[in-house]
N, C-alpha and C positions, 0 to 999 in steps of 0.2 A: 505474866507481863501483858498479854494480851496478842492479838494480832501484831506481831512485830514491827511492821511501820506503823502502829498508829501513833506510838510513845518512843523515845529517847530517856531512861531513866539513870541517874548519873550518880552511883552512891560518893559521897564527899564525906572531908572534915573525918574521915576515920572509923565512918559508917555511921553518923551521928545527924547526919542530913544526906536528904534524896532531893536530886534536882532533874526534873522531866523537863522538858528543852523544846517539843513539836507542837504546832498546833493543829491539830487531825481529830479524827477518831477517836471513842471511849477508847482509854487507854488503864493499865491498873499495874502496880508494884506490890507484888503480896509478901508475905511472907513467909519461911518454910517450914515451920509446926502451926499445930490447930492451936486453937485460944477458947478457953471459956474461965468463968465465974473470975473477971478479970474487970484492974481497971488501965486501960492503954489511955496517955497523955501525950502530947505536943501542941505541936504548931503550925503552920501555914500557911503561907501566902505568895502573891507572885509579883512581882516586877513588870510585866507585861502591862502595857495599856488596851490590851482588849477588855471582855467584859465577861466568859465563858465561863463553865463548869468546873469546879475542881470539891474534891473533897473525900469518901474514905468507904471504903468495903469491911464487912464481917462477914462471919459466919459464912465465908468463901469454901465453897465446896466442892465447886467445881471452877477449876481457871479454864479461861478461855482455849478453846479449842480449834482446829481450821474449819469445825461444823458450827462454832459462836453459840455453843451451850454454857448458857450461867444457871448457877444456881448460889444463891448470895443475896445482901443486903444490901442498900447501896445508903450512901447519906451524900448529898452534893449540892451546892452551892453557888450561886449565879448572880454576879456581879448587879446586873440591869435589865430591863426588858428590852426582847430583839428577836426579830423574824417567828414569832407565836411561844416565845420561851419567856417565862416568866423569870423576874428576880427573884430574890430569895433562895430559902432552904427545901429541902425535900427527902422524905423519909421513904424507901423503897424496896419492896419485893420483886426481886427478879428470878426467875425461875423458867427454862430453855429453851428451844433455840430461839434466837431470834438474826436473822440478817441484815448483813451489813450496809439492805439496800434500806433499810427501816429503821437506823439509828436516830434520824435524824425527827422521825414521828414520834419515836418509845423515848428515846434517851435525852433530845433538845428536849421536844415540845413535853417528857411526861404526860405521853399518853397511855390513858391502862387500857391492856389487852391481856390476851391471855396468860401471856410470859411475861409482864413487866405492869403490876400494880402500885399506886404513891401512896402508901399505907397514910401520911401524915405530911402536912407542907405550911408554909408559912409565905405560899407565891403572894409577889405585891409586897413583901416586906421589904427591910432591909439587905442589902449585897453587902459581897465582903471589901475591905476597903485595899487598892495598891498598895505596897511595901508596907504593910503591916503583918505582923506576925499574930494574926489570930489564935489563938488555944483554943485546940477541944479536948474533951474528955469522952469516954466512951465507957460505959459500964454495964457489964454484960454476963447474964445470968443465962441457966435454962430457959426461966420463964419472963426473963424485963430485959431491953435496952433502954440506957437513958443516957442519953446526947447531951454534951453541955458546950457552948461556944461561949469563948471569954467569959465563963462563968456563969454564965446563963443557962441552966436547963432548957433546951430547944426543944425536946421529945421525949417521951415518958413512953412506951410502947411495952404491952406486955404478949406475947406469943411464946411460940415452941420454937426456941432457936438450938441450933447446933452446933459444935464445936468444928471450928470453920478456921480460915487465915485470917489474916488484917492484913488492909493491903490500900494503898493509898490510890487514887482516882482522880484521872484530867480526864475532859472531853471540848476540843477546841478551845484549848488557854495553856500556855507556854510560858516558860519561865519560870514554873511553880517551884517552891521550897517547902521541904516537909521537915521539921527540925525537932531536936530535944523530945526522941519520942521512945 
C-alpha cells in the first residue's frame, strides 16, 4: 500500500473495484501473488476535478517500505500540464530508495536519476478524461510489456522483467476508481 497516509484504498462492489479517496503522496494497491506471461484488463478513472497522476505498477518487487525502496515498473497518467509536470502518459523504471523529500522531482516532474528512469512517455499528449472509465490492457512477458489504453497500444517496451505484483497507482488525485479488473 505504500506509506500509509499517503493513500486510502477502499475495496468495493465485492472486490470488483478499488476506490483511493486522498490526495497526497505516490500511493499503490498491489496485489498478493507475482504475475507474469499474463494479460491483466480494466478500468479507471476518477471523479475528482483535479488534474494528477493515477495509473498502475508491475513487476512490483519490492512494496514500499519505511526506508521508500521500490523496485517495479510504474505506468501513470496526467490529466494536464502543472507546476513542471507534464500531461500525458509515462512508461517507468523505478528501482531504490528514494525519499519522500524527492517525490515531488522523481514522481511529479519525471525526472531520471539514478532510482527512477521514463523508459518511454508521450508528455504533451493527451490526459485522461473525468468520470470516464478508461480501459487498459497490460501484457506481460519475460522479455515485452505492451500497454494499451482504450485500445490503443501506448507502449511496446521490451526488457528483462520479473515476475512482480500489479498493483494500482495515485499520486495527488482522489477519487480514483479501478474497476472490472
Amino acid at each position: 500500500r505504500g506509506q500509509t497516509a499517503n493513500g486510502n484504498w477502499v475495496v468495493q462492489n465485492g472486490g470488483s473495484q478499488v476506490h483511493q479517496t486522498i490526495n497526497g503522496d505516490p500511493t499503490f494497491f498491489y496485489s498478493p501473488f507475482d504475475l507474469m506471461n499474463v494479460h491483466v484488463s480494466g478500468q479507471f478513472k476518477t471523479t475528482d476535478n483535479d488534474n494528477d497522476w493515477m495509473g498502475f505498477v508491475f513487476s512490483f518487487l519490492n512494496p514500499l517500505t519505511p526506508t521508500d525502496s521500490f523496485d517495479c515498473w510504474l505506468f501513470d497518467w496526467k490529466q494536464e500540464q502543472q507546476n513542471g509536470a507534464s500531461s500525458g502518459k509515462s512508461l517507468d523504471r523505478v528501482y531504490g530508495v528514494i525519499p519522500s523529500s524527492q517525490y515531488n522531482t522523481v514522481f511529479w516532474n519525471h525526472t531520471n536519476t539514478p532510482q527512477f528512469t521514463v523508459v518511454q512517455n508521450t508528455f504533451g499528449g493527451a490526459g485522461w478524461i473525468t468520470n470516464y472509465n478508461h480501459t487498459f490492457d497490460l501484457y506481460l512477458t519475460y522479455t515485452r510489456a505492451v500497454i494499451a489504453i482504450d485500445g490503443v497500444a501506448t507502449f511496446d517496451h521490451t526488457d528483462c522483467y520479473q515476475p512482480g505484483k500489479f498493483g494500482f497507482y495515485n499520486y495527488s488525485q482522489q477519487d480514483c476508481y479501478y474497476s472490472n479488473f
